[in-house]
LOGUTI-417303 format. One record per residue (C-alpha): residue number from 1; residue in one letter; chain; x, y, z. Coordinates in nm, 3 decimals. Layout:
BEGIN
+-----+--------+--------+---------+---------+---------+
| num | residu | chaine |    east |   north |      up |
+-----+--------+--------+---------+---------+---------+
| NUM |      a |      A |       X |       Y |       Z |
...
+-----+--------+--------+---------+---------+---------+
END
This chain:
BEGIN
+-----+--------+--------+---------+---------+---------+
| num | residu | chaine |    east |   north |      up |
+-----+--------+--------+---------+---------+---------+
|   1 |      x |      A |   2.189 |  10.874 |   8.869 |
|   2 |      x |      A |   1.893 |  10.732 |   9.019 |
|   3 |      x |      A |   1.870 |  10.337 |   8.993 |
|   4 |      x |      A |   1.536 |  10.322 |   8.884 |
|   5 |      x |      A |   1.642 |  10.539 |   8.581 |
|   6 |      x |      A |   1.725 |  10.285 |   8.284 |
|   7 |      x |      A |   2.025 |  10.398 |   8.014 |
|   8 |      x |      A |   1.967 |  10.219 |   7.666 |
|   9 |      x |      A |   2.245 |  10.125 |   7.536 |
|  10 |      x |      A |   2.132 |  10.152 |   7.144 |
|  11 |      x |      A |   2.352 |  10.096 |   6.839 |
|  12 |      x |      A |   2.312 |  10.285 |   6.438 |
|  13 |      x |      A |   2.459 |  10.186 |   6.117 |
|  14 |      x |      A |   2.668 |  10.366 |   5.906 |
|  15 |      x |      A |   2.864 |  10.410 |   5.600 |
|  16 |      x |      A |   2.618 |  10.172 |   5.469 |
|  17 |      x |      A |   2.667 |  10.327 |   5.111 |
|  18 |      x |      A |   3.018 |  10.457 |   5.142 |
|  19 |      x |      A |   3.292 |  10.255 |   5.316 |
|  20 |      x |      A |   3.463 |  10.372 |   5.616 |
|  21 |      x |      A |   3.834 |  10.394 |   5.504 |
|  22 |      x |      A |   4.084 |  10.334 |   5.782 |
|  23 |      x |      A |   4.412 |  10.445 |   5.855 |
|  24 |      x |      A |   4.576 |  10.140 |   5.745 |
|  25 |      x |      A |   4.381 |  10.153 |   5.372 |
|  26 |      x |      A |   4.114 |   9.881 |   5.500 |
|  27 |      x |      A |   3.757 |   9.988 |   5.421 |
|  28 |      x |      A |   3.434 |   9.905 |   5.659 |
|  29 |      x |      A |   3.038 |   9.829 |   5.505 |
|  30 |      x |      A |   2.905 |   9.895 |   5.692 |
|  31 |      x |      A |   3.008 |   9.957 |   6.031 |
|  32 |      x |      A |   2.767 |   9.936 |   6.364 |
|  33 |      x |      A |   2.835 |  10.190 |   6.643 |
|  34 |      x |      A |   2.684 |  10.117 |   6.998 |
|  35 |      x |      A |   2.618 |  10.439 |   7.220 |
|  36 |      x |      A |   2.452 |  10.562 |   7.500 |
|  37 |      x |      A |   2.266 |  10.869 |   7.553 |
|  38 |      x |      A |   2.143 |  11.092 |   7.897 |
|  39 |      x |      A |   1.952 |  11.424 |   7.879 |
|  40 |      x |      A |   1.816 |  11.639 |   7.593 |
|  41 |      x |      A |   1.972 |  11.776 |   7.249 |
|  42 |      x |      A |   1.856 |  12.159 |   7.247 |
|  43 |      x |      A |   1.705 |  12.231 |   6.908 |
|  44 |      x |      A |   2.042 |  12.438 |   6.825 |
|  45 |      x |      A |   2.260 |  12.095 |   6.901 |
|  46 |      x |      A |   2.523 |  12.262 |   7.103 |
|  47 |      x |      A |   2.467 |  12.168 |   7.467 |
|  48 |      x |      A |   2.646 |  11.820 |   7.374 |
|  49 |      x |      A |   2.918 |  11.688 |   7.613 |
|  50 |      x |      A |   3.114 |  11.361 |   7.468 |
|  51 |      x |      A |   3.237 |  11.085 |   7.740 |
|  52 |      x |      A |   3.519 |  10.874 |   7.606 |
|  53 |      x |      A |   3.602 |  10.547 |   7.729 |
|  54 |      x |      A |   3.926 |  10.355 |   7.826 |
|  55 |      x |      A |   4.052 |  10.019 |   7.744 |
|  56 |      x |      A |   3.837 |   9.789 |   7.872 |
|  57 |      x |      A |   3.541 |  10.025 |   7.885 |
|  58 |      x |      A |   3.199 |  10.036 |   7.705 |
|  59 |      x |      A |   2.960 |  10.265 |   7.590 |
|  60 |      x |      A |   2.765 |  10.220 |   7.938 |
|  61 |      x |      A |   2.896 |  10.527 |   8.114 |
|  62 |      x |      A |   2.550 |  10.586 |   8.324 |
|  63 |      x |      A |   2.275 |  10.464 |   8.452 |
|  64 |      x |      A |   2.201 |  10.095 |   8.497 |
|  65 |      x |      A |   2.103 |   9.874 |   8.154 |
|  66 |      x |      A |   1.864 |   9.675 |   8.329 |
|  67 |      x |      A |   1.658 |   9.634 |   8.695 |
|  68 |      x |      A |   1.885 |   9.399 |   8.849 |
|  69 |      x |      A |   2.227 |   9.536 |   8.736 |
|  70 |      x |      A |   2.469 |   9.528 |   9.023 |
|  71 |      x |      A |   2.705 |   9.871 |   8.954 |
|  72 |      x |      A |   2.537 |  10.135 |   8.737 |
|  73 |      x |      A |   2.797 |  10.255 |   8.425 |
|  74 |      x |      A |   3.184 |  10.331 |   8.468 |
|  75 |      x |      A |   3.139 |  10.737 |   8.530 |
|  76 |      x |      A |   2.790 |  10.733 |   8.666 |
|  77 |      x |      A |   2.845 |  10.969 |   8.988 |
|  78 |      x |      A |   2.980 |  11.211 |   8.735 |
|  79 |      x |      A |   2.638 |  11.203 |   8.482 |
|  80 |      x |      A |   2.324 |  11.328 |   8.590 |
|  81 |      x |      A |   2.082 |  11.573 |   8.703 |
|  82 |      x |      A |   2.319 |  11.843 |   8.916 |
|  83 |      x |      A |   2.590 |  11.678 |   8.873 |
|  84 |      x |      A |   2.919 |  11.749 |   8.690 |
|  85 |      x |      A |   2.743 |  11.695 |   8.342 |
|  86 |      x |      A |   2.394 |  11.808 |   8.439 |
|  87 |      x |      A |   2.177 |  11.606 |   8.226 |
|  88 |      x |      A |   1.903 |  11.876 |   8.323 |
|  89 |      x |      A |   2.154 |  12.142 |   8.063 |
|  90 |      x |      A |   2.367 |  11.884 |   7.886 |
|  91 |      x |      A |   2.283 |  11.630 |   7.629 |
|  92 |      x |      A |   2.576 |  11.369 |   7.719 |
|  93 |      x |      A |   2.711 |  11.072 |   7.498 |
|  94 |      x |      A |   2.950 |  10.769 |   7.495 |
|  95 |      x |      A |   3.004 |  10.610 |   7.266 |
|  96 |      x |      A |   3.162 |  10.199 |   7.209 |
|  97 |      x |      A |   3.514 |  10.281 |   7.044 |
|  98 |      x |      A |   3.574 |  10.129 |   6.663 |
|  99 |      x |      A |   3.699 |   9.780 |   6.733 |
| 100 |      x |      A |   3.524 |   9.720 |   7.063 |
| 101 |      x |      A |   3.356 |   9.426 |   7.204 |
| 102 |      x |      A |   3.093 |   9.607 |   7.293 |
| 103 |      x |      A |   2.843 |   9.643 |   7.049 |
| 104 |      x |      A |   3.077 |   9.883 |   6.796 |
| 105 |      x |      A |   3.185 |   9.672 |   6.471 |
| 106 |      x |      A |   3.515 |   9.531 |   6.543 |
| 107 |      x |      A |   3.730 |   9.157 |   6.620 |
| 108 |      x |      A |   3.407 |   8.980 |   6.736 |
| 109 |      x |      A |   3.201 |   9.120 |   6.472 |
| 110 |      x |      A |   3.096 |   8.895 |   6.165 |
| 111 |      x |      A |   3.293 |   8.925 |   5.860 |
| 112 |      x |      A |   3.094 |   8.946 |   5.585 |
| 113 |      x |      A |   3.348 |   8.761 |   5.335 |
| 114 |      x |      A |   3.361 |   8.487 |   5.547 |
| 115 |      x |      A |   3.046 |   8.487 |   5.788 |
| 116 |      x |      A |   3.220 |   8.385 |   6.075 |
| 117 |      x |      A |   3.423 |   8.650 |   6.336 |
| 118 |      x |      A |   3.674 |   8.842 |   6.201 |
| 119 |      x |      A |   3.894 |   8.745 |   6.508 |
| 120 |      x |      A |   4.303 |   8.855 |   6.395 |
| 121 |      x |      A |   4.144 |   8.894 |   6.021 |
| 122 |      x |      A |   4.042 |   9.277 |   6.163 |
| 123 |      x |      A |   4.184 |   9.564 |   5.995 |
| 124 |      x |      A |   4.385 |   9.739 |   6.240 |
| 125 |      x |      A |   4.226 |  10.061 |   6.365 |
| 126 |      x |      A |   4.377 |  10.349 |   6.534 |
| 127 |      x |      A |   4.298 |  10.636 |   6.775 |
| 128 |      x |      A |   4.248 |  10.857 |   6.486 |
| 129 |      x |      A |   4.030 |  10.642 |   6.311 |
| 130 |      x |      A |   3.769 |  10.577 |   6.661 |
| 131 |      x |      A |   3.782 |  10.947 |   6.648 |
| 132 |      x |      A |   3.666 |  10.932 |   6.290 |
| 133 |      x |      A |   3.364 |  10.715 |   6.355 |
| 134 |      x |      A |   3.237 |  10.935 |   6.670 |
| 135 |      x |      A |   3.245 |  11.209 |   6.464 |
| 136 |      x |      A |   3.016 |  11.107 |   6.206 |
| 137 |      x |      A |   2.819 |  10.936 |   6.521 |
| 138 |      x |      A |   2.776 |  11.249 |   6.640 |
| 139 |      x |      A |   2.653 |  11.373 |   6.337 |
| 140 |      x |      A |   2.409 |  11.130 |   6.282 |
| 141 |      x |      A |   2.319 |  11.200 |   6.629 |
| 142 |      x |      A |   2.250 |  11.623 |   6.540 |
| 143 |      x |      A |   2.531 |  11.731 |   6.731 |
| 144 |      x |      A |   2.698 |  12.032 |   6.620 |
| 145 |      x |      A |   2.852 |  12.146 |   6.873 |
| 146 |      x |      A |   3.053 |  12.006 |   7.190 |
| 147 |      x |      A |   3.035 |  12.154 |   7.494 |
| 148 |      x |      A |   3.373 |  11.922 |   7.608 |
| 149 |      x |      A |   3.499 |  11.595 |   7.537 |
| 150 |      x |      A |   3.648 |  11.466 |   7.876 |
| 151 |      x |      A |   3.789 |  11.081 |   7.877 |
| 152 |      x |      A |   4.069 |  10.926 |   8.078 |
| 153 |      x |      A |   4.357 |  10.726 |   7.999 |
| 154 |      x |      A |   4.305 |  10.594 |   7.620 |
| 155 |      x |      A |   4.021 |  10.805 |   7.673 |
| 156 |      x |      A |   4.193 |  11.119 |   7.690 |
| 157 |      x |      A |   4.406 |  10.998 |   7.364 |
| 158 |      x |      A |   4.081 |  10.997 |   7.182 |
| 159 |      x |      A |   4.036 |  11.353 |   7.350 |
| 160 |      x |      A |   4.347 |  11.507 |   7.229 |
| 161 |      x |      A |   4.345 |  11.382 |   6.858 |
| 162 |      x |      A |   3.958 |  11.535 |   6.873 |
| 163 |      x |      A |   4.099 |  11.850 |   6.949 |
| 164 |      x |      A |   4.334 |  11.866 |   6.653 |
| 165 |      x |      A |   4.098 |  11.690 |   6.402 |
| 166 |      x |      A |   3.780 |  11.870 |   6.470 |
| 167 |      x |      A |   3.846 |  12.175 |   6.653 |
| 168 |      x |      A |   3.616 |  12.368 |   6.508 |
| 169 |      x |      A |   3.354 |  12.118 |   6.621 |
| 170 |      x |      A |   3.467 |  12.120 |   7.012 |
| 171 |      x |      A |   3.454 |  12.385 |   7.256 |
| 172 |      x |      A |   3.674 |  12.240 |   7.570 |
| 173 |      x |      A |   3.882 |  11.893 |   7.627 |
| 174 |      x |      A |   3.919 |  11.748 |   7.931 |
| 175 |      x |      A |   4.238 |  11.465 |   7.891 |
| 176 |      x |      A |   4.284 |  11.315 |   8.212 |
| 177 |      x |      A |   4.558 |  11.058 |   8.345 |
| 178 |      x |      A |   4.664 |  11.028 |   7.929 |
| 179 |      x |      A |   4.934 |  11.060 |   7.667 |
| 180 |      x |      A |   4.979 |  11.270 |   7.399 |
| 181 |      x |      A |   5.205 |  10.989 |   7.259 |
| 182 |      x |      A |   5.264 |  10.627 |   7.427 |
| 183 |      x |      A |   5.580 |  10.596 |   7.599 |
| 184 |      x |      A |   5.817 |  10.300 |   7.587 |
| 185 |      x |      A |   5.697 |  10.177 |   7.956 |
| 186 |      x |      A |   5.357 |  10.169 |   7.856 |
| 187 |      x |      A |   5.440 |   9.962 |   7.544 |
| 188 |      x |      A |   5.686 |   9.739 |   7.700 |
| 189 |      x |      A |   5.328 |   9.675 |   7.962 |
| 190 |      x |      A |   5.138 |   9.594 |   7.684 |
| 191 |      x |      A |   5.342 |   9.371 |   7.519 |
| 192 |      x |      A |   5.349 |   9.176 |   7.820 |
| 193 |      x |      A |   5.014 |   9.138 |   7.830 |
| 194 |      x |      A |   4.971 |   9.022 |   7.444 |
| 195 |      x |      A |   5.249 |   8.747 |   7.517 |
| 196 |      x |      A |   5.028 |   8.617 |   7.777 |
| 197 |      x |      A |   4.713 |   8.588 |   7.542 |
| 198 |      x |      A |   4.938 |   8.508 |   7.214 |
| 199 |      x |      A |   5.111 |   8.184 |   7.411 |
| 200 |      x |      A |   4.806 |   8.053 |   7.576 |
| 201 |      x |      A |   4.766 |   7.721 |   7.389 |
| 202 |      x |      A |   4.351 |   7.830 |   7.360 |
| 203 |      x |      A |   4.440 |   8.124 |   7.134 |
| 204 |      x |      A |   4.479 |   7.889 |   6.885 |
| 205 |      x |      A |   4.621 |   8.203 |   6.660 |
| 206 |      x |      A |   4.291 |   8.373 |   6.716 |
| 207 |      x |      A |   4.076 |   8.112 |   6.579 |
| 208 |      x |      A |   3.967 |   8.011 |   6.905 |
| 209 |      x |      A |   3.540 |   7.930 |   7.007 |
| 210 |      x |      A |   3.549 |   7.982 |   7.382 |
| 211 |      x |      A |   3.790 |   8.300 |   7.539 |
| 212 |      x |      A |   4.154 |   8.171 |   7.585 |
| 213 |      x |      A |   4.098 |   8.256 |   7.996 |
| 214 |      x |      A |   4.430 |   8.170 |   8.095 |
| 215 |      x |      A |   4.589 |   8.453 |   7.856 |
| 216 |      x |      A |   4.345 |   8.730 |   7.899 |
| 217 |      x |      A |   4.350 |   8.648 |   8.275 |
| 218 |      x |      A |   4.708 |   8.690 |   8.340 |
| 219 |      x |      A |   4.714 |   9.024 |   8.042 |
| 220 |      x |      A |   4.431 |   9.171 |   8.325 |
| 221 |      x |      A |   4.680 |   9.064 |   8.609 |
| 222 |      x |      A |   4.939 |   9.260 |   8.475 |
| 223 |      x |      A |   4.757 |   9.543 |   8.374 |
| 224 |      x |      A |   4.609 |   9.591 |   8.765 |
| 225 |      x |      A |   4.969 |   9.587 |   8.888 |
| 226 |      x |      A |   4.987 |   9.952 |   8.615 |
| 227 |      x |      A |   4.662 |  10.042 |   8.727 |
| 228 |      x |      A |   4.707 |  10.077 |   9.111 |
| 229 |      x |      A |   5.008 |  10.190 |   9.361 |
| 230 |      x |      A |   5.207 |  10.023 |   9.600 |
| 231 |      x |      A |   5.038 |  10.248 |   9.895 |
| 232 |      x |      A |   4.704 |  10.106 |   9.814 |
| 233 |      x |      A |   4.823 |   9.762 |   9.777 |
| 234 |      x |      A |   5.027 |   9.791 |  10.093 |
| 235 |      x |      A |   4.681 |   9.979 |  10.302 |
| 236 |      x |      A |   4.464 |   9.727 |  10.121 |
| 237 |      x |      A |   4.624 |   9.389 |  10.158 |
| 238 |      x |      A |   4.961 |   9.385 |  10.330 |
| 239 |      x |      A |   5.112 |   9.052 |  10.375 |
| 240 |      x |      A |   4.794 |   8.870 |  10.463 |
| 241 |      x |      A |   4.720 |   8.544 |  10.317 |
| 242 |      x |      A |   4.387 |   8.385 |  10.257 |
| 243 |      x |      A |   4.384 |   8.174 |  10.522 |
| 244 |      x |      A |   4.600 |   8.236 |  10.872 |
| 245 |      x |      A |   4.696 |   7.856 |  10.876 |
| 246 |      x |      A |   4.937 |   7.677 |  10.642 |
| 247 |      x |      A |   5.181 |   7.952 |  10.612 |
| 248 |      x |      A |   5.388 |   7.695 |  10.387 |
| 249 |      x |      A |   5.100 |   7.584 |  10.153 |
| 250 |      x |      A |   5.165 |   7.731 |   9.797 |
| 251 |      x |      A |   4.717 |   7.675 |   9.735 |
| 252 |      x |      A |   4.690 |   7.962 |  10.042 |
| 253 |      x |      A |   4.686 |   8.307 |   9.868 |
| 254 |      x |      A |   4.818 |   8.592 |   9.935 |
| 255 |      x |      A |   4.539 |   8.833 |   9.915 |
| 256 |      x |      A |   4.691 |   9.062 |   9.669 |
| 257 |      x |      A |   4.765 |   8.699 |   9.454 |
| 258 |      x |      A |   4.356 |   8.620 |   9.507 |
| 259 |      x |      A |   4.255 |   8.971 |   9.421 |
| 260 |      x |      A |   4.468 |   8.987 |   9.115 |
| 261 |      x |      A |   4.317 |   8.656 |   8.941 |
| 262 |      x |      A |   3.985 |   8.754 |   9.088 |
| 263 |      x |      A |   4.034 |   9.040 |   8.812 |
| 264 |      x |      A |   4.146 |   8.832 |   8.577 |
| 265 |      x |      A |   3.859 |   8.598 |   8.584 |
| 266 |      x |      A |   3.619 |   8.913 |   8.582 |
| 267 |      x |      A |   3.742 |   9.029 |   8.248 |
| 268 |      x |      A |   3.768 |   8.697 |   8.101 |
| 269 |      x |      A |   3.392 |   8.703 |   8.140 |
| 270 |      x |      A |   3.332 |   9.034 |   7.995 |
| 271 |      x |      A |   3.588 |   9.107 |   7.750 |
| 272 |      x |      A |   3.746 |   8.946 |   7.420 |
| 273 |      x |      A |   4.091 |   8.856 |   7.378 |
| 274 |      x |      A |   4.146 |   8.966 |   7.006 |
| 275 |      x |      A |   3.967 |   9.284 |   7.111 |
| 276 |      x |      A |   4.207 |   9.346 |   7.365 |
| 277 |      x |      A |   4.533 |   9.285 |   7.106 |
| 278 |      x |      A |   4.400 |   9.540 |   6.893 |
| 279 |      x |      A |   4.310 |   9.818 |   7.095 |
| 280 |      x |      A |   4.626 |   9.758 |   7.295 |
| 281 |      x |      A |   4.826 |   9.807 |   6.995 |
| 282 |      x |      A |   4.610 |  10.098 |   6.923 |
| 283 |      x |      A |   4.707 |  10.265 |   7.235 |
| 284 |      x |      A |   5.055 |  10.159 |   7.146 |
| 285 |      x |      A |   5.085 |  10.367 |   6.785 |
| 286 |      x |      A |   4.962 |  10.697 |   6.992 |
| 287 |      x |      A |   5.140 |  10.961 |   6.856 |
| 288 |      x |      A |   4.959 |  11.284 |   6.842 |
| 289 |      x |      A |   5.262 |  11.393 |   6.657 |
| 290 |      x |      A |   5.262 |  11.161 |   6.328 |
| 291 |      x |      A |   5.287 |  11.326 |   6.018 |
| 292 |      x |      A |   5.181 |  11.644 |   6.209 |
| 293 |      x |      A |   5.493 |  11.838 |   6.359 |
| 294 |      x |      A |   5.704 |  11.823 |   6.698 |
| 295 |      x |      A |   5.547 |  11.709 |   6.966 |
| 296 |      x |      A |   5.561 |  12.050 |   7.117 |
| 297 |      x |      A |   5.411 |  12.221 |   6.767 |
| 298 |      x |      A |   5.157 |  11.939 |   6.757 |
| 299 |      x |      A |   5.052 |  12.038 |   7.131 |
| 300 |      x |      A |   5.050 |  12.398 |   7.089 |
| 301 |      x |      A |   4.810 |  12.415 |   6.828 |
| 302 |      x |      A |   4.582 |  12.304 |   7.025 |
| 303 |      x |      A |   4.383 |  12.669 |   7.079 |
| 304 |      x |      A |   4.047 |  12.550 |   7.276 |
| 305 |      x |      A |   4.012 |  12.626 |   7.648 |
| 306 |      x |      A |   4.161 |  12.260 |   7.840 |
| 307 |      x |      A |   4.154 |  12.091 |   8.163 |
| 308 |      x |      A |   4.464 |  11.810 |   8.198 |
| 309 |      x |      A |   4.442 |  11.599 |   8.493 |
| 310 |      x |      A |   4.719 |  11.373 |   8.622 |
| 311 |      x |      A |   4.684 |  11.119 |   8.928 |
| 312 |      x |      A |   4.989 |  11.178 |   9.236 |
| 313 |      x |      A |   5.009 |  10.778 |   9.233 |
| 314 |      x |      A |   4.996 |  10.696 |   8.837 |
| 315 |      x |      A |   5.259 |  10.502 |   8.772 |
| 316 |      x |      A |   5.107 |  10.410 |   8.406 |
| 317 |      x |      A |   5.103 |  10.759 |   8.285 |
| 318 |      x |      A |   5.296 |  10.976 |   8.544 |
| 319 |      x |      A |   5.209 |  11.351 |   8.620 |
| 320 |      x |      A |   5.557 |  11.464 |   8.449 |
| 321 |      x |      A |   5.341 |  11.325 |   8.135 |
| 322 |      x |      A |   5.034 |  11.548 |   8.207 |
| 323 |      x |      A |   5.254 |  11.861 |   8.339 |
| 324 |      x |      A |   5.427 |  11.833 |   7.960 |
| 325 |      x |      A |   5.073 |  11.839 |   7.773 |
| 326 |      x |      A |   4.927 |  12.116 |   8.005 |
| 327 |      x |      A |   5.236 |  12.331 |   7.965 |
| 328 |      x |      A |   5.251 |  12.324 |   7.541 |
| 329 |      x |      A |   4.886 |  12.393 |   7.522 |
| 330 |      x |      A |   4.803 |  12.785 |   7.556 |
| 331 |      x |      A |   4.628 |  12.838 |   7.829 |
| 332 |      x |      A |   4.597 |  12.530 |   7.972 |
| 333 |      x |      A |   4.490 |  12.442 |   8.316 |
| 334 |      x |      A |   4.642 |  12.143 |   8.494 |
| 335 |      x |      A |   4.474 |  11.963 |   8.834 |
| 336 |      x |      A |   4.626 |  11.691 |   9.004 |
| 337 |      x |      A |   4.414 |  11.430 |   9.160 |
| 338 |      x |      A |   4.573 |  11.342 |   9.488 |
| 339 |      x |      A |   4.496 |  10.952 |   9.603 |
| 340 |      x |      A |   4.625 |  10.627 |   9.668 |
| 341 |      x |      A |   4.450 |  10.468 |   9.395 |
| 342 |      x |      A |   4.700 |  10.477 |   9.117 |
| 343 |      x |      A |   4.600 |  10.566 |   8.753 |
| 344 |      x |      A |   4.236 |  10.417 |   8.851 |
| 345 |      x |      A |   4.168 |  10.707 |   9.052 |
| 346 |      x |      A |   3.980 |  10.902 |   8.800 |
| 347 |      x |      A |   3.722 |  10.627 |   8.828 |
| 348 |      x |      A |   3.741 |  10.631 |   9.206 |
| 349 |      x |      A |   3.801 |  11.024 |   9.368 |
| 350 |      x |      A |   3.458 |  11.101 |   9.265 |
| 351 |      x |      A |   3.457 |  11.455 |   9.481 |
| 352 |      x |      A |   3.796 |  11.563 |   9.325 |
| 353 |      x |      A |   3.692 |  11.504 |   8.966 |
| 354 |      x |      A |   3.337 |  11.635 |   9.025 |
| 355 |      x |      A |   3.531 |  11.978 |   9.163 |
| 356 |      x |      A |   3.765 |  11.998 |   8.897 |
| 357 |      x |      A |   3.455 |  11.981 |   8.642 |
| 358 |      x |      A |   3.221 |  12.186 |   8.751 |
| 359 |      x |      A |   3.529 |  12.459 |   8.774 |
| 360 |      x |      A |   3.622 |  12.388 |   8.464 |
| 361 |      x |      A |   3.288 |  12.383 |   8.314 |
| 362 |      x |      A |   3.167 |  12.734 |   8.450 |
| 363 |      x |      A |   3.444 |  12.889 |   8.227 |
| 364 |      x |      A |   3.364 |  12.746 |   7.889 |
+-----+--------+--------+---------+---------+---------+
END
């Protein structure tokens, strides 16, 4: 997209006279949903395509928010005139998930019992219940038809449950590096990464004023270690340290060790630490199959033309876990992204996932 092209990120209310009733039995009044918007609802609004966002992500999939933003938004070669979601045909939209930091009601958002953040008080949300609020965000929006819903890693679990709750609603998914349910490895990760923000002293139980950095610095520096291979890690950084002199001095980095809290520190400054509990345990109730069927029924009911991507390196969601959704949903096509990059690769191999798109797209 060009730079001097601005994306708003804008926000609506809703369920301002009914409460948004969650999974867990907790009710929402209202609730704020932050989004972002690029190209043109037709007048029949069915030329929508829905972007949906990972972990850490944001409703800033495109564009640049401001003149003097550094990196433009997460999947911004991908969004755009002529490219894979051609903003000149497609009215595209991404949304900030329910319980996001982001502008979306959720952990940091004000409590209206107690005026302050809700922090741990947050009712706990699930993937079913972010798909829940797009929906009626894309409502509210005139959509009434999707093109495709494409999203990677906890994106793509947001993509599969819209595929069984709204089918009628959706034309295509595209799930890419995901799970249809979250395994044990990817759980056992996670709760890593809570331990390290739950025992920083800062936490304080989540009633803490400033970000507990420590915690949600080392929960990032884990999570990296899922998100990238040992190929890259060995190309990128091999045994060098920070300095050449001082082999023996503990303060001189390895430049992997540098990198990683270099991470950490970045998301410290972005991110929220309750936010990241709670989506993280989220991710972590995934099942597509609860109080549905097998896993296998569950899969093959899915009946709308789909595109599953896996990543050759992913060692967070491995292709076995792709090749499995692929093969239990009729017709299903599967494309393997081949790079060094680990699970981030589908916000890296730009030319592969543009391919695989457009392909894809042309068919639907």
């Amino acid at each position: 997209m060009d730079q001097k092209l601005l994306a708003v990120t804008r926000t609506m209310t809703l369920f301002e006279d009914q409460p948004f009733r969650m999974e867990v039995g907790a009710e929402l009044s209202p609730v704020t949903v932050a989004y972002e918007t690029y190209g043109t609802l037709n007048d029949a609004g069915d030329n929508a395509i829905l972007i949906c966002h990972a972990l850490t992500g944001s409703a800033h999939a495109a564009g640049f928010n401001h003149p003097d933003e550094k990196a433009p938004g997460w999947w911004d070669p991908l969004v755009g005139p002529g490219r894979a979601f051609d903003t000149d045909k497609y009215f595209v939209v991404c949304t900030n998930i329910l319980g996001g930091c982001y502008g979306t009601t959720g952990p940091t958002s004000i409590d209206p019992a107690t005026k302050k953040p809700y922090r741990m008080r947050f009712p706990q949300m699930s993937i079913r219940d972010m798909v829940r609020l797009q929906h009626r965000a894309c409502e509210a929006l005139g959509i009434k038809k999707i093109v495709t819903i494409a999203g990677g890693s906890m994106g793509g679990m947001q993509v599969l449950e819209w595929a069984l709750m709204y089918p009628d609603m959706v034309r295509s998914i595209m799930p890419i590096a995901t799970a249809g349910r979250h395994s044990a490895w990817c759980i056992a990760l996670h709760e890593a990464q809570r331990a390290a923000i739950r025992l920083d002293p800062d936490f304080k139980g989540g009633d803490y004023t400033e970000q507990p950095a420590r915690g949600l610095g080392i929960a990032r520096t884990i999570a990296m270690i899922s998100y990238r291979a040992d190929v890259e890690y060995a190309q990128k950084f091999k045994r060098d340290r920070v300095r050449e002199d001082a082999h023996f001095d503990p303060e001189n980095l390895f430049q992997v060790e540098s990198y990683l809290r270099y991470q950490g520190k970045k998301l410290v400054e972005r991110f929220d630490a309750a936010t990241y509990l709670y989506i993280s345990w989220a991710m972590d109730q995934h099942d597509i199959s609860r109080g549905r069927g097998t896993y296998e029924e569950v899969l093959a009911s899915i009946r709308i033309p789909t595109l599953c991507a896996g990543i050759s390196t992913d060692v967070l969601y491995p292709v076995h876990e792709q090749k499995e959704i692929a093969a239990h949903i009729p017709g299903a096509r599967y494309f393997e992204i081949a790079s060094i990059h680990g699970h981030d690769a589908f916000l890296i191999e730009w030319d592969q996932v543009t391919t695989a798109m457009r392909e894809f797209l042309a068919t639907v």
